[in-house]
C-alpha positions as CSV (number, residue, x, y, z in Angstrom):
1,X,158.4,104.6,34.3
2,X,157.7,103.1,37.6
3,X,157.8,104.8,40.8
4,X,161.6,104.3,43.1
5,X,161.0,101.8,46.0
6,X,160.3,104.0,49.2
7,X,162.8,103.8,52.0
8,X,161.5,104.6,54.8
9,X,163.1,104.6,58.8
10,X,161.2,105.2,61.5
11,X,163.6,106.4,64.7
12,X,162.5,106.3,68.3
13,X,164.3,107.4,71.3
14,X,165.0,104.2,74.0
15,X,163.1,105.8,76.9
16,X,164.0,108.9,76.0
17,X,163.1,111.4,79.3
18,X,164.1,108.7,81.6
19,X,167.4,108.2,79.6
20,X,168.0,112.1,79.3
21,X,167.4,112.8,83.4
22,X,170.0,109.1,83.9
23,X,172.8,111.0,81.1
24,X,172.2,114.0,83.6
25,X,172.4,112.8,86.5
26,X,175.1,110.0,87.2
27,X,173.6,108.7,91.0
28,X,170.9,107.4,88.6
29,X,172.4,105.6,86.4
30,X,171.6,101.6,86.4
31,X,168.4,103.0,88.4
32,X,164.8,102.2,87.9
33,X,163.6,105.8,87.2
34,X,160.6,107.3,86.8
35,X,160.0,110.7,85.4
36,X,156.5,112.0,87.0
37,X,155.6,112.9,90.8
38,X,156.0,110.5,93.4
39,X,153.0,111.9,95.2
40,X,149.7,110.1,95.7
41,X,148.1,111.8,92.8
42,X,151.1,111.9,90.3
43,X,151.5,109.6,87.0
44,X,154.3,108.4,85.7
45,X,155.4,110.5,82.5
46,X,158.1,108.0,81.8
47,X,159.8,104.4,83.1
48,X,163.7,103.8,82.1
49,X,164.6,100.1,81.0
50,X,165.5,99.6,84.7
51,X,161.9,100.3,86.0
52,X,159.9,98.9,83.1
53,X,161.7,95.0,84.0
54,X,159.2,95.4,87.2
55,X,155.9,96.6,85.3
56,X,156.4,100.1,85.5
57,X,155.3,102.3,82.4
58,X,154.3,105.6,81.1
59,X,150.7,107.0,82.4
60,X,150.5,104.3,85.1
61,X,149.3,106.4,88.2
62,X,152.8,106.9,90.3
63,X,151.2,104.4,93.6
64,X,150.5,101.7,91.4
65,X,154.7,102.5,89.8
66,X,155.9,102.6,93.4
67,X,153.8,99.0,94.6
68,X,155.5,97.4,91.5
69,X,158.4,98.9,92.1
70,X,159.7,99.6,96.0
71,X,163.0,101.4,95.1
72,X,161.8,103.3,91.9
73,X,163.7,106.4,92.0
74,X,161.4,109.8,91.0
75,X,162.9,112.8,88.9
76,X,160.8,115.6,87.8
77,X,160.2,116.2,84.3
78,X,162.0,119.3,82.9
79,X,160.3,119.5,78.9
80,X,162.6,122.0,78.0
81,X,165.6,120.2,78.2
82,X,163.6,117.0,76.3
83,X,162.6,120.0,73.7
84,X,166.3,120.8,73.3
85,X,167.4,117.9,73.0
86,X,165.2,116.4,70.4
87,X,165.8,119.8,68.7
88,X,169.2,118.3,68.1
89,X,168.4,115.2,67.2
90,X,166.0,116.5,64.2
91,X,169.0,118.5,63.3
92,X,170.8,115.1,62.7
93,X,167.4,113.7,60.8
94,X,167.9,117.0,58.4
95,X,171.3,116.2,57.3
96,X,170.2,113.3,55.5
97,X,166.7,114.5,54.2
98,X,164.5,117.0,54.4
99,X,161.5,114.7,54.4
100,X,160.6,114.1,58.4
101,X,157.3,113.9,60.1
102,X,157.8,113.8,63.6
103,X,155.3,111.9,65.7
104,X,156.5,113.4,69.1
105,X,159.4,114.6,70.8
106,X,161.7,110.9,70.9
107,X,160.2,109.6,67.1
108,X,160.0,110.9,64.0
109,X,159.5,108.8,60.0
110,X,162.6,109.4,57.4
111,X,162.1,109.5,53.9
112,X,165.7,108.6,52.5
113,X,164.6,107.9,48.9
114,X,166.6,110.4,47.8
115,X,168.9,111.7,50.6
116,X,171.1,114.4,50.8
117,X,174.0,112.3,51.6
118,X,175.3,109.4,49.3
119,X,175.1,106.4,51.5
120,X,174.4,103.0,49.9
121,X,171.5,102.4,51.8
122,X,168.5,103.0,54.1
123,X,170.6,101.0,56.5
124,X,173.4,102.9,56.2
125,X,171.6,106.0,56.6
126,X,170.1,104.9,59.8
127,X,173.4,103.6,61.6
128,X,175.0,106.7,60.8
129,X,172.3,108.6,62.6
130,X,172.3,106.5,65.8
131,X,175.8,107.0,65.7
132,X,175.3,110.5,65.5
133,X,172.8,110.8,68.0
134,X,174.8,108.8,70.5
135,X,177.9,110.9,70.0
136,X,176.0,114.3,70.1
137,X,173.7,113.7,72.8
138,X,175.4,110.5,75.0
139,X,171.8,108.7,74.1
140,X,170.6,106.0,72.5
141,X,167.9,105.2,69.5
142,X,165.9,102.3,67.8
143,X,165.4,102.5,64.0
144,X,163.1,100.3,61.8
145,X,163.7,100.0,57.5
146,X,161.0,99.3,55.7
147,X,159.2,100.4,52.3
148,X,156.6,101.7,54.2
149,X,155.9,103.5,57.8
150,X,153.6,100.7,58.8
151,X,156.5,98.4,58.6
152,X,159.7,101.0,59.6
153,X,157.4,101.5,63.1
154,X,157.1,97.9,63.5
155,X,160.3,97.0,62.8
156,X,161.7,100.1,65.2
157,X,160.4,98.1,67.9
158,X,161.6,94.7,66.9
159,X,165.7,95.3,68.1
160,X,164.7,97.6,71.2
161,X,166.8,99.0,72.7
162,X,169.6,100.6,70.4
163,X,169.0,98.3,67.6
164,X,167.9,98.4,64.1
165,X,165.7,95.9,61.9
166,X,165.0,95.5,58.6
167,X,161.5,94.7,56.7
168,X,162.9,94.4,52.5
169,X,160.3,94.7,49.8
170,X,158.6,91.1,49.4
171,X,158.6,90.4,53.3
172,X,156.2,92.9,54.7
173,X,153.0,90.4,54.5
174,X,154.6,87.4,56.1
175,X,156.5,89.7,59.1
176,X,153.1,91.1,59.4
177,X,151.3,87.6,59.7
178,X,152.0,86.1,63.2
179,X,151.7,89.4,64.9
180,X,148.9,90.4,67.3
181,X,146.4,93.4,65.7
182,X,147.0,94.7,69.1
183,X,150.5,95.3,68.2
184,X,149.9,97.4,64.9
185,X,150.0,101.3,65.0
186,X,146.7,102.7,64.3
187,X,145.2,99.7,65.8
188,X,143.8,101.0,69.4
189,X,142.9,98.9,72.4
190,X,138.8,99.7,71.6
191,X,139.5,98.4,67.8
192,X,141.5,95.3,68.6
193,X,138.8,94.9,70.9
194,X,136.1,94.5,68.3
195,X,138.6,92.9,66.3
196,X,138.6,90.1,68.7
197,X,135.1,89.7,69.3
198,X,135.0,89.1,65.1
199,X,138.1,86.7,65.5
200,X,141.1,88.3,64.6
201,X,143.7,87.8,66.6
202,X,146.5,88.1,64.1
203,X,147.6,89.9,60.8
204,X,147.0,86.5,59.2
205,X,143.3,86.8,60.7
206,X,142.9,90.4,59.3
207,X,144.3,89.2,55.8
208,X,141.5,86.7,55.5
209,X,138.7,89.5,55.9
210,X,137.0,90.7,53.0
211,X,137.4,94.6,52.4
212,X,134.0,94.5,52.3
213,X,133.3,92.8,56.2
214,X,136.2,95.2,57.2
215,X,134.0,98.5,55.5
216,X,131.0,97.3,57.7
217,X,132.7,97.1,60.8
218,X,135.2,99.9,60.2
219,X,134.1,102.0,58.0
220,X,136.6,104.4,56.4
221,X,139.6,102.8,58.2
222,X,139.1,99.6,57.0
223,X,141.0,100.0,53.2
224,X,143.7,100.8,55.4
225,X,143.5,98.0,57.7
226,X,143.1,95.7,54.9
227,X,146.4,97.2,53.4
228,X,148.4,96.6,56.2
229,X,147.7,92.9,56.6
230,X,149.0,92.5,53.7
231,X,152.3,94.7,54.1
232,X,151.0,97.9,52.1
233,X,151.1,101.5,53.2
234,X,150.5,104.1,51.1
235,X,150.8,107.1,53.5
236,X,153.9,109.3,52.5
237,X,156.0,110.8,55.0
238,X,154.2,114.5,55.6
239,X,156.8,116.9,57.0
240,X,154.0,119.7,57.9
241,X,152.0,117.5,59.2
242,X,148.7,119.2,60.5
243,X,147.7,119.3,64.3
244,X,144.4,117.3,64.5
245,X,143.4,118.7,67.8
246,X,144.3,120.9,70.8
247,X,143.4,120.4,74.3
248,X,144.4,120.5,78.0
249,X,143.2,118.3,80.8
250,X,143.7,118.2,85.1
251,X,144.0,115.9,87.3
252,X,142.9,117.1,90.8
253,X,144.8,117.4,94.0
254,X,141.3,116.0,96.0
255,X,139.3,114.1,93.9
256,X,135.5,116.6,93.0
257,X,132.0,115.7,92.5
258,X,129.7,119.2,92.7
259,X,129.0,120.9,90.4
260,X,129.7,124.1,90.7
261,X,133.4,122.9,91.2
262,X,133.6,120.8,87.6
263,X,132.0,124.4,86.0
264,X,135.0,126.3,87.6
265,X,137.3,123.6,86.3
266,X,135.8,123.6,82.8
267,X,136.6,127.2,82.6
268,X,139.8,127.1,83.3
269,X,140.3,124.6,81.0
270,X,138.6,126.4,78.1
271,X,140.4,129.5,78.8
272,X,143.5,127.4,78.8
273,X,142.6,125.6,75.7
274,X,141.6,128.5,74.0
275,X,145.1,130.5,74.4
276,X,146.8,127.5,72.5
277,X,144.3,128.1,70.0
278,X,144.9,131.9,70.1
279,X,148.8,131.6,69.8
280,X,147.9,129.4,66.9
281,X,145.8,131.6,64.9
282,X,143.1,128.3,65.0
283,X,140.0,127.0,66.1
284,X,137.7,124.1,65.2
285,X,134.7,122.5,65.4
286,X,134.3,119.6,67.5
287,X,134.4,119.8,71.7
288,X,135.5,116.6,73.3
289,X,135.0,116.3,77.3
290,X,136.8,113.4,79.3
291,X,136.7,112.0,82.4
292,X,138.1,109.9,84.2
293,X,136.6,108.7,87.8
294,X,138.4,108.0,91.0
295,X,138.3,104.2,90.5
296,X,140.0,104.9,87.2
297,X,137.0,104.0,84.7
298,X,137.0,107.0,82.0
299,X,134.7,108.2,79.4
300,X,134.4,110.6,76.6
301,X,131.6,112.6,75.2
302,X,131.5,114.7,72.1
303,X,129.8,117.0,69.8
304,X,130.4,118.9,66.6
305,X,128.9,122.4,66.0
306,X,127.9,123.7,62.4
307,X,130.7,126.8,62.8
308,X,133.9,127.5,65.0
309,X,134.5,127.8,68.2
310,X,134.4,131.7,68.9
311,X,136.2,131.8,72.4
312,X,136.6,130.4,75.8
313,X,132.9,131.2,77.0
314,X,131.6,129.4,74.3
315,X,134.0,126.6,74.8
316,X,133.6,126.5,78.5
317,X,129.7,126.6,77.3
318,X,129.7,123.7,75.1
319,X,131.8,121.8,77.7
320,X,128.8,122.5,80.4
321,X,126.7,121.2,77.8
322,X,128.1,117.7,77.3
323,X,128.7,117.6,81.1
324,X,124.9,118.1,81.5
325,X,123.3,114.9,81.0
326,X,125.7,113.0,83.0
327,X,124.9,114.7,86.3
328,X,124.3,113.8,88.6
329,X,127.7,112.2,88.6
330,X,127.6,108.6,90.0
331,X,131.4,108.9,91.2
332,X,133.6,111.3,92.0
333,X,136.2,112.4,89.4
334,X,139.9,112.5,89.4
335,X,140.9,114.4,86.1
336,X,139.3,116.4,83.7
337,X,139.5,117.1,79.9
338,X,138.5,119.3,77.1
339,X,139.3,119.0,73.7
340,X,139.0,120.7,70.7
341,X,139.0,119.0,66.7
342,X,138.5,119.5,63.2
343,X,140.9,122.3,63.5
344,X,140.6,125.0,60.6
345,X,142.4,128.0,60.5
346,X,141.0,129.2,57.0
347,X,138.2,131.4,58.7
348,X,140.6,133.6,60.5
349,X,138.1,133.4,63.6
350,X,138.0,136.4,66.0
351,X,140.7,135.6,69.0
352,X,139.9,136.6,72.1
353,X,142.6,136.6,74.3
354,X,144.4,137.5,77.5
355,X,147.8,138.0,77.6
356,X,148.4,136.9,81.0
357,X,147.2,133.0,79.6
358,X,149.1,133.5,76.9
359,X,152.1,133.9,79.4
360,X,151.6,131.0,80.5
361,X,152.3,128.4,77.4
């Protein structure tokens, strides 16, 4: 007996914080908003419809926002409200199935196979929700249809803002044709970089690629990339979807250089990183640092150890360890990050903790 088509939506917010602080706030409304620090060394967090017609959008630093955009209006960002709100909005989601897998606060993937509710269809399903998140929380919400999340995130972004699109089975491979690999989720600026430099430009491009030029170039990402050219996504919606990393980053009031200064920041962020870790009973593997200099250029360095990550000194250790070879540092830097992956919590690692960090999450 063959499987049931999948039906699949994908929701996502229309600028959800900007559109949460202009419901709150009425002298906003119609505004370009920004939600982020106006202050020379803020970033913009978020960019309402009204600010993103100028250039304005999300991690842009907040003087760059305010060149492109004179009379951009700044609100602070208050992530509990967002929490609470999207709190109700996955309420909504679990009337109709119990099958979500939230990607962030303002999106989440729907399995609607089988829903709770009767309702004709995945279209159905996903009007009533918009209606229902308009009427419960005064906001609006893009959805995308498809048969697979590849296509449902695609088409989410095809009737922006508060629309809906549909991708039916049979039309995935020819929607997916014309449209830049830039555009495709799971398809980063550094890969459709080296996708270009190979000559694809376009699903169409990708299709033409043997799986076996993709597996060179790619490696284990390339079966999927050579799925998706073609419309097909086998990834099921994963409602306890694990947390692939944890980590905290800073970006400094006066922009630092010495040494001694980016050791007392890695601490902190170690220590930082390291009471997520503890509240989550987890710890992991790999230690990612990242930097980002004060003409903007950023880079990454990694390393995986052969057993977990015991605590903050040895994270704040392996942190001085990949800053090592880059010093002296050729520029000063801005912000600051530490990471930590390939997140296990079988091992039960020893938590060392301090209850005044743990205070602060």
């Amino acid at each position: 007996m063959s499987q049931p088509v999948r039906r699949i939506i994908h929701i996502d917010m229309d600028a959800f914080y900007a559109s949460v602080e202009q419901r709150d706030n009425p002298s906003v409304r119609g505004l370009p908003v920004a939600v982020g620090r106006s202050q020379e060394r803020g970033v913009v967090a978020a960019a309402s419809y009204e600010a993103r017609k100028f250039g304005v959008r999300s991690a842009m630093p907040s003087v760059v926002a305010k060149r492109k955009c004179p009379a951009l209006v700044f609100v602070p960002p208050r992530f509990e409200v967002y929490r609470a709100v999207s709190q109700q909005i996955h309420a909504i989601f679990a009337r109709y199935t119990p099958l979500i897998q939230p990607l962030s606060l303002d999106e989440a993937y729907l399995d609607v196979t089988a829903p709770l509710l009767p309702r004709p269809s995945a279209t159905a399903i996903a009007q009533e929700i918009r209606a229902a998140i308009l009427a419960e929380t005064g906001l609006t919400a893009s959805a995308g249809i498809s048969y697979n999340k590849f296509l449902a995130k695609l088409a989410s972004d095809y009737r922006k803002p508060n629309g809906q699109y549909v991708i039916p089975p049979g039309a995935g491979e020819a929607f997916v044709a014309p449209l830049p690999v830039s555009s495709f989720h799971g398809i980063g600026p550094a890969t459709a970089a080296r996708m270009t430099a190979l000559g694809i430009y376009t699903g169409a491009d990708l299709r033409t690629q043997p799986l076996a030029v993709l597996n060179r170039h790619f490696g284990k990402a390339a079966s999927f990339y050579y799925g998706i050219a073609r419309g097909v996504d086998e990834r099921p919606v994963e409602v306890d979807r694990p947390r692939k990393s944890l980590g905290k980053e800073t970006t400094f009031g006066r922009d630092i250089r010495a040494e001694a200064d980016l050791h007392t920041a890695l601490q902190t962020l170690a220590e930082n990183v390291w009471a997520a870790c503890t509240k989550r009973q987890i710890s992991g593997r790999t230690v990612t640092l990242k930097l980002k200099y004060d003409d903007f250029t950023q880079l990454t360095r990694s390393t995986s150890l052969t057993s977990l990550v015991r605590g903050a000194p040895q994270l704040a250790e392996t942190g001085r360890f990949l800053l090592a070879p880059l010093l002296p540092l050729p520029r000063s830097v801005r912000l600051l990050g530490l990471t930590l992956s390939a997140l296990d919590d079988t091992q039960n690692p020893t938590i060392e903790t301090q209850l005044s960090l743990l205070a602060d999450l």
